[in-house]
C-alpha positions in Angstrom: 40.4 -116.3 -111.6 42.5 -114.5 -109.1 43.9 -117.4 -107.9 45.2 -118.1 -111.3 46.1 -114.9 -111.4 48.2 -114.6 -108.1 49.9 -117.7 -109.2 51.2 -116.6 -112.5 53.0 -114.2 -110.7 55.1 -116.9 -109.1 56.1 -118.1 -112.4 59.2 -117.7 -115.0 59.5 -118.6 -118.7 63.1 -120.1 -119.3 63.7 -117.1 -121.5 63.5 -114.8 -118.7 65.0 -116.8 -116.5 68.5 -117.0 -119.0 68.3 -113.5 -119.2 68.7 -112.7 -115.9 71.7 -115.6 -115.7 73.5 -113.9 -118.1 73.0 -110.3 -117.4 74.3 -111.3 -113.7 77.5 -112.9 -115.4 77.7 -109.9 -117.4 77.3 -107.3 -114.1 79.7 -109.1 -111.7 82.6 -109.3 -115.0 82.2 -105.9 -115.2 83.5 -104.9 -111.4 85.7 -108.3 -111.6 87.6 -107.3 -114.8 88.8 -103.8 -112.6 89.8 -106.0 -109.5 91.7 -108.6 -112.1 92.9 -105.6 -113.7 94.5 -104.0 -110.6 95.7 -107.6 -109.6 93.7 -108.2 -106.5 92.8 -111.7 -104.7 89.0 -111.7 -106.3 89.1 -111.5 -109.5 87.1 -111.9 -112.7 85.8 -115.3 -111.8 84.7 -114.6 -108.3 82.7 -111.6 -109.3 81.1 -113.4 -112.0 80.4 -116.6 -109.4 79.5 -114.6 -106.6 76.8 -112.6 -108.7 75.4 -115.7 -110.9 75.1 -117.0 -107.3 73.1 -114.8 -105.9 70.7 -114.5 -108.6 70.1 -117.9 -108.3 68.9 -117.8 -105.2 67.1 -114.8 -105.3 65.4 -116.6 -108.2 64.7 -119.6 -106.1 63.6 -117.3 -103.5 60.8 -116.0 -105.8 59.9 -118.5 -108.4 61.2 -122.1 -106.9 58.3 -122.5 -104.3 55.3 -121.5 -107.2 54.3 -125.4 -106.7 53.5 -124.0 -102.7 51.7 -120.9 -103.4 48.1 -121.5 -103.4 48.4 -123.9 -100.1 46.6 -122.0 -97.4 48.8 -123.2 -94.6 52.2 -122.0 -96.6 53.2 -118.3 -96.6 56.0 -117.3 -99.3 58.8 -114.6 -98.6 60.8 -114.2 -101.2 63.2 -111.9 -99.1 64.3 -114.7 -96.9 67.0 -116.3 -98.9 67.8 -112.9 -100.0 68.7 -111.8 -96.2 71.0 -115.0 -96.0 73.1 -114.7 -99.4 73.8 -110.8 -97.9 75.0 -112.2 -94.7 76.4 -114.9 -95.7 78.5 -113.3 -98.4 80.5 -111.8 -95.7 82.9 -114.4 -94.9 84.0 -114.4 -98.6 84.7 -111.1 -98.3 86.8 -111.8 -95.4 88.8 -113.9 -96.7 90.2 -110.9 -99.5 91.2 -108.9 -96.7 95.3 -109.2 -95.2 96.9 -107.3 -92.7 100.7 -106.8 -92.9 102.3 -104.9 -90.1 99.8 -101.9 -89.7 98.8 -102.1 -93.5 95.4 -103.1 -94.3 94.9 -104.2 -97.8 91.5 -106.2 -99.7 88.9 -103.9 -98.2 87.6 -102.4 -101.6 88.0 -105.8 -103.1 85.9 -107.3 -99.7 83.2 -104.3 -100.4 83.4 -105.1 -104.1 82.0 -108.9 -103.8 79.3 -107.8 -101.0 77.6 -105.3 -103.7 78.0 -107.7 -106.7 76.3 -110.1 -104.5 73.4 -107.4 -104.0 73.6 -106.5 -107.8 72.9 -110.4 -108.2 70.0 -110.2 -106.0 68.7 -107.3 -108.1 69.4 -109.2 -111.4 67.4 -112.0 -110.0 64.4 -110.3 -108.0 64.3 -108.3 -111.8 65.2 -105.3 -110.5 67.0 -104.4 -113.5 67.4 -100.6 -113.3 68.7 -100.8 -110.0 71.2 -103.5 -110.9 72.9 -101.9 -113.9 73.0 -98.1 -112.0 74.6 -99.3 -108.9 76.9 -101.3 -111.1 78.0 -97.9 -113.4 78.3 -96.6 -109.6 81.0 -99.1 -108.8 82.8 -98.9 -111.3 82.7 -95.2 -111.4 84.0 -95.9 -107.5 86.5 -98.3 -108.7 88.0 -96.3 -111.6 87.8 -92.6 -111.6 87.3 -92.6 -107.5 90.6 -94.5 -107.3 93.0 -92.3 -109.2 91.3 -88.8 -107.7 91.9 -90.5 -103.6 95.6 -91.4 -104.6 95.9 -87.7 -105.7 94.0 -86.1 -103.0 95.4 -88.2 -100.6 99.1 -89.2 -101.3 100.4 -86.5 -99.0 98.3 -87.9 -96.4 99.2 -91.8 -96.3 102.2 -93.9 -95.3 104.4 -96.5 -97.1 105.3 -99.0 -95.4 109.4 -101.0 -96.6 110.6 -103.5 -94.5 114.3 -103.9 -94.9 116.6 -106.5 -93.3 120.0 -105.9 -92.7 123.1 -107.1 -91.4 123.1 -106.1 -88.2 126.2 -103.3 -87.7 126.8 -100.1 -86.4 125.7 -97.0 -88.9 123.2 -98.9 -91.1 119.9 -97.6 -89.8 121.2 -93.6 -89.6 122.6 -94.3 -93.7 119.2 -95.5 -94.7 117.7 -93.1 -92.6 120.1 -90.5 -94.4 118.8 -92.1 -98.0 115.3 -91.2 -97.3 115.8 -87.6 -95.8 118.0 -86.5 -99.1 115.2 -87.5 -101.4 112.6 -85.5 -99.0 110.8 -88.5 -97.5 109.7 -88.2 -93.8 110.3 -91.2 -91.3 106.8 -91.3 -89.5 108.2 -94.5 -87.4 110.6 -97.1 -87.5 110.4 -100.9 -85.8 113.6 -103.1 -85.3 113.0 -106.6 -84.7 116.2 -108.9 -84.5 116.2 -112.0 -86.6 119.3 -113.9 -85.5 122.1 -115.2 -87.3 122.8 -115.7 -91.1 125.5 -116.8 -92.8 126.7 -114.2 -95.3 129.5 -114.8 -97.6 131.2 -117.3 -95.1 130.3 -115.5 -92.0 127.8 -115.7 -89.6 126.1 -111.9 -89.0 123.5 -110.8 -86.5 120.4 -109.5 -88.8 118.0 -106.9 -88.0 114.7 -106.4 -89.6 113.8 -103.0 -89.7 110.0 -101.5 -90.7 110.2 -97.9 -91.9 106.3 -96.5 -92.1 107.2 -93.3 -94.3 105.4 -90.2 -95.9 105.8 -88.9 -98.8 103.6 -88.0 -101.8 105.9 -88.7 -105.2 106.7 -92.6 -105.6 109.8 -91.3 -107.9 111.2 -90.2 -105.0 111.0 -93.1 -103.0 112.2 -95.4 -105.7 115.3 -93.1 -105.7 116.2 -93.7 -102.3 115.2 -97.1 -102.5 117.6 -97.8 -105.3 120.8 -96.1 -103.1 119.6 -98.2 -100.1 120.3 -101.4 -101.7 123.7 -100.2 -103.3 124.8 -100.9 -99.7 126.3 -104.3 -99.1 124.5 -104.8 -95.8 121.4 -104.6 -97.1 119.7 -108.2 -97.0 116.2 -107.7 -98.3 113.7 -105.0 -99.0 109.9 -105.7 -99.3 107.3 -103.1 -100.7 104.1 -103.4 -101.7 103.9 -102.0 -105.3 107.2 -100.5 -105.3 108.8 -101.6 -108.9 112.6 -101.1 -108.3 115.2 -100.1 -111.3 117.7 -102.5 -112.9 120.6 -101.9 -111.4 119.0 -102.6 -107.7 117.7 -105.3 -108.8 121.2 -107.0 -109.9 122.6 -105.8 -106.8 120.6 -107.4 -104.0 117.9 -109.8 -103.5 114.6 -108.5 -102.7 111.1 -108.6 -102.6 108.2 -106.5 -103.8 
């Protein structure tokens, strides 16, 4: 009788089992839908993927070996494949993370797919409570978390616009010049030359320059943004998240 009993334990209806399928699909969309939202590498499906994922195996883990249970030489832990999925899940979350320059970017999207992977193992191990708090948590982190650090914290951080430029006497001090009228302090600049270019019918020397700057108001960098690239001897200008105004954008070519 106990051995039945012990057994049973090992066991899943295919109700259940669904359940728990779908309620991971339905966890993971929840904390992909913000990272799709704010346009970030894993999205939507990879949340949805990674958690169905992991509750498969931590449903494997449990209820795939039943058949093994009552041999006497066989000892089950369910926690094993468990352990490897939250290893494992690292590398994925690697591969969301990109250094530019000294910005870091795809570290809240890298922890975002290494706790839907532990939501998953929840889902799957039936930990259902758990599962559905820590993912509220997240996306409390994700959402409300987000807009209070940008508003603590704006004063604090550096932006980061890489401008190239034709490669004359006076260019650096008038961007330099743009950015102090609008308030913005200059923690650091790089200059890297790219050689030559040929620019309407002549070939120019052109400089890439890497401004890391501080200010807390993206108005006013926009401002001094658009005046830079009223200039004719401004090549390019990359920022990340930086939407520039009409008129800039007829003037030059640039990236964002």
């Amino acid at each position: 009788m106990g051995d039945m009993m012990t057994a049973g334990i090992w066991h899943i209806g295919y109700f259940d089992l669904t359940i728990r399928i779908l309620m991971a699909a339905g966890l993971g969309g929840l904390v992909g839908l913000e990272r799709e939202w704010s346009n970030h590498a894993a999205g939507l499906r990879t949340h949805i993927l990674v958690c169905i994922g992991s509750t498969a195996i931590m449903l494997l883990s449990i209820y795939g070996f039943s058949e093994f249970v009552t041999e006497p030489n066989v000892r089950t832990d369910p926690a094993r494949l468990a352990a490897q999925v939250i290893s494992g899940i690292g590398f994925l979350g690697a591969g969301t993370i990109m250094r530019t320059g000294a910005t870091v970017s795809g570290l809240t999207t890298a922890a975002s797919v290494w706790v839907v992977a532990a939501i998953g193992l929840c889902v799957g191990a039936g930990f259902f409570y758990c599962a559905v708090l820590a993912t509220v948590m997240v996306l409390l982190s994700l959402f409300v978390l987000n807009k209070w650090e940008k508003l603590v914290m704006r004063n604090r951080r550096t932006q980061e616009v890489v401008i190239k430029i034709v490669d004359k006497p006076g260019v650096l001090g008038t961007i330099a010049t743009h950015f102090g009228e609008q308030g913005i302090q200059v923690v650091n600049v790089q200059m890297k030359a790219e050689g030559m270019m040929e620019i309407s019918g002549t070939a120019e020397g052109v400089m890439e320059l890497r401004f890391h700057l501080k200010n807390g108001y993206t108005e006013s960098l926009l401002q001094a943004v658009d005046s830079i690239l009223k200039s004719n001897d401004i090549i390019s200008l990359e920022s990340k998240g930086l939407q520039l105004s009409g008129a800039a954008r007829m003037n030059q070519t640039y990236a964002v």
